[in-house]
C-alpha positions in Angstrom: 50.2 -25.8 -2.4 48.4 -22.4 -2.1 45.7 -22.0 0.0 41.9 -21.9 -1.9 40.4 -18.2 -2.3 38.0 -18.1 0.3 34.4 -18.2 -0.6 32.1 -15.3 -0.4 29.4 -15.0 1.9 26.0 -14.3 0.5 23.3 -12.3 2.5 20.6 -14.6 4.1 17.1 -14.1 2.1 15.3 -16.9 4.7 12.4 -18.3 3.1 10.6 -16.1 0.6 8.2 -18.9 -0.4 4.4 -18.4 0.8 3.3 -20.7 3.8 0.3 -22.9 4.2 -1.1 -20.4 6.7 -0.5 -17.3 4.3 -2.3 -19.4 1.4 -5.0 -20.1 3.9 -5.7 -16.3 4.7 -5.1 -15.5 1.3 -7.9 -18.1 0.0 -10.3 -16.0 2.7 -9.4 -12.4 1.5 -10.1 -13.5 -2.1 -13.3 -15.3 -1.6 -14.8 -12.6 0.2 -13.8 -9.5 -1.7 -14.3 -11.6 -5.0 -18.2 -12.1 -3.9 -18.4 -8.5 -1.9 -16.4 -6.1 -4.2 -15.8 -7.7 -7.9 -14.9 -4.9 -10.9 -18.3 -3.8 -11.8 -18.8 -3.4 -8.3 -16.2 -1.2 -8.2 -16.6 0.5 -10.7 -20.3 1.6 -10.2 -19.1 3.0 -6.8 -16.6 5.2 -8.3 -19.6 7.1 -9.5 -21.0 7.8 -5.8 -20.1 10.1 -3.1 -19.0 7.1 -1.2 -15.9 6.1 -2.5 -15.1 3.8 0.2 -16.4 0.5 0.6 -17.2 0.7 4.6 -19.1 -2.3 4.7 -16.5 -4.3 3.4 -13.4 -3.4 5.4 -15.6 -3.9 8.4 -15.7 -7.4 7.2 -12.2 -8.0 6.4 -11.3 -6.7 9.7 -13.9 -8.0 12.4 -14.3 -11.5 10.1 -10.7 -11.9 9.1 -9.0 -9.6 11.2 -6.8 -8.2 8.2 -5.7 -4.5 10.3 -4.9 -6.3 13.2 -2.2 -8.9 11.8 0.9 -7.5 12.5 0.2 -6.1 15.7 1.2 -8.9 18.9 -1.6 -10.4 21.0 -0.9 -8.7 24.0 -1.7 -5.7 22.4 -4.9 -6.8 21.1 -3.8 -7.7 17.5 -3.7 -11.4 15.9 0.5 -11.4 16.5 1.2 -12.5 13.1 3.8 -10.5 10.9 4.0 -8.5 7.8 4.3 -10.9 5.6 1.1 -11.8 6.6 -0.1 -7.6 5.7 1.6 -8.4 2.7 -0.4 -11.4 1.4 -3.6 -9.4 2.4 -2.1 -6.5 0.4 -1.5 -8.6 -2.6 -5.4 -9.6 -3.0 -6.9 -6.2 -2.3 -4.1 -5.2 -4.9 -5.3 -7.5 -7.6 -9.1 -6.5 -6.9 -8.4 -2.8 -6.5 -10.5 -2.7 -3.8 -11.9 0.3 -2.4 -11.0 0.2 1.1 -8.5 1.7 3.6 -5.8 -0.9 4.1 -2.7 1.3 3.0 -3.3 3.9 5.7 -4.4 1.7 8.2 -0.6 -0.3 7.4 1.1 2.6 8.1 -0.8 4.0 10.8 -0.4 0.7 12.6 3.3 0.8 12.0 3.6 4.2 13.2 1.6 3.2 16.5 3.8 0.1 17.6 6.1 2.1 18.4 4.4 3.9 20.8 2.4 3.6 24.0 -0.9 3.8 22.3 -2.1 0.4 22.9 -5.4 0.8 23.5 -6.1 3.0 20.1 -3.5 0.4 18.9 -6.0 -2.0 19.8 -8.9 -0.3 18.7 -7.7 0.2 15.0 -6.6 -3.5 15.2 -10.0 -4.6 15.9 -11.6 -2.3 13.2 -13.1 -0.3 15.7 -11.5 3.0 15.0 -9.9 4.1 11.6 -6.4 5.9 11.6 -5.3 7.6 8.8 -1.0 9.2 8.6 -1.3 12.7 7.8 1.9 12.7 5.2 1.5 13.8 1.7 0.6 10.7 -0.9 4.0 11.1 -2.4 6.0 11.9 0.8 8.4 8.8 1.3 11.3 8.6 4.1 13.6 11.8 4.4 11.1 14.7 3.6 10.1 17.2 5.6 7.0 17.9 8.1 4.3 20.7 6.9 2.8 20.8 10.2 4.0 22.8 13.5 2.3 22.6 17.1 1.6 25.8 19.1 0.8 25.8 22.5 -1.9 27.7 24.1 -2.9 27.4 27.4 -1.4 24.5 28.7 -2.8 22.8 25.1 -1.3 21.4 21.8 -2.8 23.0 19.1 -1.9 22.4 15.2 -1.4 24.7 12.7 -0.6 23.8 8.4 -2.3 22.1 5.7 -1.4 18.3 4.5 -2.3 17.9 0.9 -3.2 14.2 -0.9 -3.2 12.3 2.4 -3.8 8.8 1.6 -6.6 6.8 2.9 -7.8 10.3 5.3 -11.6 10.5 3.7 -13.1 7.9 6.4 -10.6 8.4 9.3 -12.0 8.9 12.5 -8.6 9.5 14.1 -5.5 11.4 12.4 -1.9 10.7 13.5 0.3 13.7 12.4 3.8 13.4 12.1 5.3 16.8 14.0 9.1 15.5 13.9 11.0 12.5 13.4 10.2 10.7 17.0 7.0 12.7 18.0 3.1 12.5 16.6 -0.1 14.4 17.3 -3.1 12.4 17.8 -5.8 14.4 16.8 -10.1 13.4 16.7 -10.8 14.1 13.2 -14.6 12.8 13.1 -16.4 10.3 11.4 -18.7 13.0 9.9 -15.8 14.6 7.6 -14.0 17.1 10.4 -12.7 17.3 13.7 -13.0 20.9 15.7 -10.3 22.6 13.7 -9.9 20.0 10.9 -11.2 20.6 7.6 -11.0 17.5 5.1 -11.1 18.6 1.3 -10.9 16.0 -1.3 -8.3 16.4 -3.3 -8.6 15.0 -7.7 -7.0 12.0 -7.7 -6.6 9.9 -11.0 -6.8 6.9 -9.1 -11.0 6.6 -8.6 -10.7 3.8 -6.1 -8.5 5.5 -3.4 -9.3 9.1 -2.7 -6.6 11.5 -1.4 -8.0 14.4 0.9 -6.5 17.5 1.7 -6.0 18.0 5.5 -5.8 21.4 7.2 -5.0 22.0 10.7 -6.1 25.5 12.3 -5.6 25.5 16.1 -6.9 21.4 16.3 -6.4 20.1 19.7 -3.5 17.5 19.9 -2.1 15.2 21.9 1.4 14.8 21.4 2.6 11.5 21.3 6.4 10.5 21.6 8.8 7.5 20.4 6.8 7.5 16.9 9.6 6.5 14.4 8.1 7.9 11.1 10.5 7.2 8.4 10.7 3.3 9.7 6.6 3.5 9.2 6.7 5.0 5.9 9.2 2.1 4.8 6.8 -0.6 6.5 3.9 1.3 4.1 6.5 1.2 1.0 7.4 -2.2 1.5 3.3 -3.5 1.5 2.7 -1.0 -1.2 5.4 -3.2 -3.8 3.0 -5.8 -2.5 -0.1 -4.5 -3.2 1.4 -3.5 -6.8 2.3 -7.1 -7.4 -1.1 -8.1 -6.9 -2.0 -5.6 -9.3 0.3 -6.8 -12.1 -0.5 -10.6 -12.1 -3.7 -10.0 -12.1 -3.4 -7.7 -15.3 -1.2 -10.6 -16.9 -3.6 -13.4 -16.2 -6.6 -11.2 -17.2 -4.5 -10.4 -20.4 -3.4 -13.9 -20.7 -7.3 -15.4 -20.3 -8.2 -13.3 -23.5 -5.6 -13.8 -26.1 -6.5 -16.8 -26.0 -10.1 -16.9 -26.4 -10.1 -13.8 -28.9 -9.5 -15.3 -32.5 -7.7 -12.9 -35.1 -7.5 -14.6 -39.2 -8.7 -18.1 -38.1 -6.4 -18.2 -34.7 -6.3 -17.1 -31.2 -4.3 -14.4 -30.4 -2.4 -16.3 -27.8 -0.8 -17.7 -30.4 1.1 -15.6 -32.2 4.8 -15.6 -31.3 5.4 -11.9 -30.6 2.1 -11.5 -28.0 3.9 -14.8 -26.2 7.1 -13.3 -26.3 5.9 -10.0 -24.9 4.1 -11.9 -22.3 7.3 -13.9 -21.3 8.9 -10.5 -20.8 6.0 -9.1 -18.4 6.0 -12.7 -16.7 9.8 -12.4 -15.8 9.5 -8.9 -14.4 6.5 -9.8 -12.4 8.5 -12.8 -11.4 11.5 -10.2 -10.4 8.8 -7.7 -8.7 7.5 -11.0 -6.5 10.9 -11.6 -5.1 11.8 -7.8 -4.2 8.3 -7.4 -2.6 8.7 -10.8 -0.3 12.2 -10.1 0.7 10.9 -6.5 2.0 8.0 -8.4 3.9 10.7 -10.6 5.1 12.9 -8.3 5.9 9.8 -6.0 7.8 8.5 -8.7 9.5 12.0 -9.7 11.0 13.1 -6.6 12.2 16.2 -7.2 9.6 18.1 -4.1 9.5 18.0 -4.8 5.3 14.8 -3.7 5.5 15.5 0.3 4.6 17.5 -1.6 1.2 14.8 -3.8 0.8 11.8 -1.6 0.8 13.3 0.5 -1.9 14.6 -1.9 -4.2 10.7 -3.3 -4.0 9.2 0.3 -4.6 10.9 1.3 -7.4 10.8 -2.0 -9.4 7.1 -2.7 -8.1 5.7 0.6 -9.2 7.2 0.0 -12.8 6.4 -3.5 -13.9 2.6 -2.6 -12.2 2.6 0.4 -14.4 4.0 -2.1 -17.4 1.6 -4.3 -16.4 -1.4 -2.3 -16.8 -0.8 -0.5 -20.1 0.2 -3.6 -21.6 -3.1 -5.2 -20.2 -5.0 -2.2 -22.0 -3.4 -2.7 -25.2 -3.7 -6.0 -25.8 -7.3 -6.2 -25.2 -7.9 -4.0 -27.7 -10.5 -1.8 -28.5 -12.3 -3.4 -25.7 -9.6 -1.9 -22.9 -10.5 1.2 -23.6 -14.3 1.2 -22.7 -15.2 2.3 -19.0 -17.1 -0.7 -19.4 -13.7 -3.1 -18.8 -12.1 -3.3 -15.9 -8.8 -2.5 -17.4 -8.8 1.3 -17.1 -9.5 0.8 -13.4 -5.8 -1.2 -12.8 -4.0 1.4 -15.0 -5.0 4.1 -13.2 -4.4 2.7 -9.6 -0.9 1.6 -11.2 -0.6 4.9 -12.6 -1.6 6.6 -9.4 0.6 4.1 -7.1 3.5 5.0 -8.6 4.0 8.1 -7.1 2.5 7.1 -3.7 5.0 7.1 -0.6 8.1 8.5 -3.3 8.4 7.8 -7.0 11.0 5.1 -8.4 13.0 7.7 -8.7 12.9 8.7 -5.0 13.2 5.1 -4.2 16.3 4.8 -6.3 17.8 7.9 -5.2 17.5 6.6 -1.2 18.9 3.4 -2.5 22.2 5.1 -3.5 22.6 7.3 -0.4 21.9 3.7 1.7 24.6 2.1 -0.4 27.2 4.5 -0.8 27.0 5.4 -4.6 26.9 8.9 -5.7 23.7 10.7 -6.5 
């Protein structure tokens, strides 16, 4: 009698399901950005020179403690994990809320792995703001557009950053100058440091401004053991999260309306190709949910999946969000296209996300160098 083919193993996922405690701090993020920051809200600040809701992400950070969650206690964070970031990612997501979580993600990130506790601390607390100077559309593996001169004893930085996310209210700027080392540089609350100049750059995307950074002879401290691609994945990974947020809010806004709005005698909800198409958007949400919480997982383990997972979960989350949104505008009709409706709003942050920290087409490309396939 032969012996049975042996069985093959299957890579451990661990639980991807939400916990009691990540519905709980969910529940809080909604609640208070849902009474503080709801559409029209948004929307009227888009037409201000203050494009960041201050007030609120002082809230979310000194009330709920949202940019100190993955950062351990004796460090002066709340020692939870990413997958906590994540959940907190997935509600500012949904309400497209004007504040500077992304940066502050990977900022955070990029800090742990130093010895900066106590700006570590401060940023954790919502004390300080830090803000990565990368390029919006950098992800992992491209190069560094700013070199350090030394003068007297002194760091001093010299180049220009262009669309750096989250940099408009930064009062500190971490500066990636190689793949281990960072420069800490002041940059001011007031919009510049001494020898930083803050520009902001057009962005389609209304509810996250990108700034233009330039560097000419700012002080810097140099800062070593940074690892900055292993940041930029962390920010990746929270990003798919943020961009499932995004798209199940667009389906259940869509979903809410078709069937209230009445076509010949009958709600739209129930004609059979509008449920169909909805199926469809349902399943690849479904699909996006799974990618994103196995990257949070993956993040918040330390898995060494996680360069794997954060790439599978940016390129299929920056595409169904992007699905999700134009479908949302088409299907409410006529209505979706007024600046008045909240639509336009989600498909431009979707539109705008999709290039943010490398396209799907980056993503996929680092996928297939990670797992041997040919480019």
């Amino acid at each position: 009698m032969s012996a049975a083919a042996p069985t093959p193993s299957t890579p451990e996922t661990g639980d991807l399901l939400y916990s009691d405690v990540e519905e709980d701090l969910r529940a809080s993020v909604r609640a208070l950005v849902e009474k503080q920051a709801p559409w029209d809200v948004v929307l009227a600040r888009t037409d201000t020179e203050e494009p960041v809701d201050t007030d609120l992400w002082k809230r979310l950070t000194q009330e709920i403690g949202v940019a100190g969650l993955a950062v351990p206690e004796e460090r002066g964070g709340a020692g939870a994990s990413w997958r906590e970031v994540a959940v907190v990612a997935e509600e500012l997501g949904r309400a497209v809320a004007p504040v500077p979580f992304l940066g502050t993600v990977v900022a955070t990130a990029l800090l742990l792995g130093t010895g900066e506790d106590e700006l570590l601390a401060a940023v954790a607390a919502g004390e300080r703001t830090a803000a990565v100077a990368v390029g919006a559309t950098r992800g992992p593996g491209r190069p560094v557009p700013v070199t350090v001169e030394r003068q007297g004893g002194g760091d001093l930085l010299q180049g220009t950053v262009t669309a750096v996310i989250d940099a408009v209210t930064a009062d500190v700027l971490l500066v990636p100058v190689s793949g281990t080392e960072i420069a800490v540089v002041e940059a001011g609350v007031d919009g510049g440091g001494d020898g930083v100049t803050r520009t902001t750059a057009e962005s389609l995307d209304m509810t996250r401004r990108l700034t233009d950074v330039t560097f000419d002879g700012a002080p810097a401290r140099i800062v070593a053991g940074a690892d900055v691609e292993h940041a930029l994945r962390i920010g990746a990974a929270v990003l798919a999260s943020e961009q499932l947020g995004l798209a199940e809010r667009c389906l259940a806004d869509t979903v809410a309306y078709l069937r209230e709005r009445h076509q010949f005698g009958r709600a739209l909800a129930s004609y059979q190709a509008l449920k169909h198409r909805l199926a469809d958007l349902w399943v690849a949400i479904t699909q996006a949910r799974a990618t994103a919480r196995y990257a949070a997982r993956c993040a918040a383990d330390g898995s060494p999946d996680l360069p794997v997972a954060a790439a599978v979960a940016a390129a299929h989350g920056s595409e169904v969000a992007l699905l999700a949104a134009e479908d949302s505008l088409q299907l409410h009709g006529g209505i979706g296209f007024t600046w008045e409706h909240p639509a336009h709003l989600f498909l431009k942050r979707a539109r705008a996300e999709a290039l943010l920290l490398g396209s799907a087409d980056h993503h996929r490309a680092v996928l297939a160098e990670l797992v041997d396939l040919p480019a």
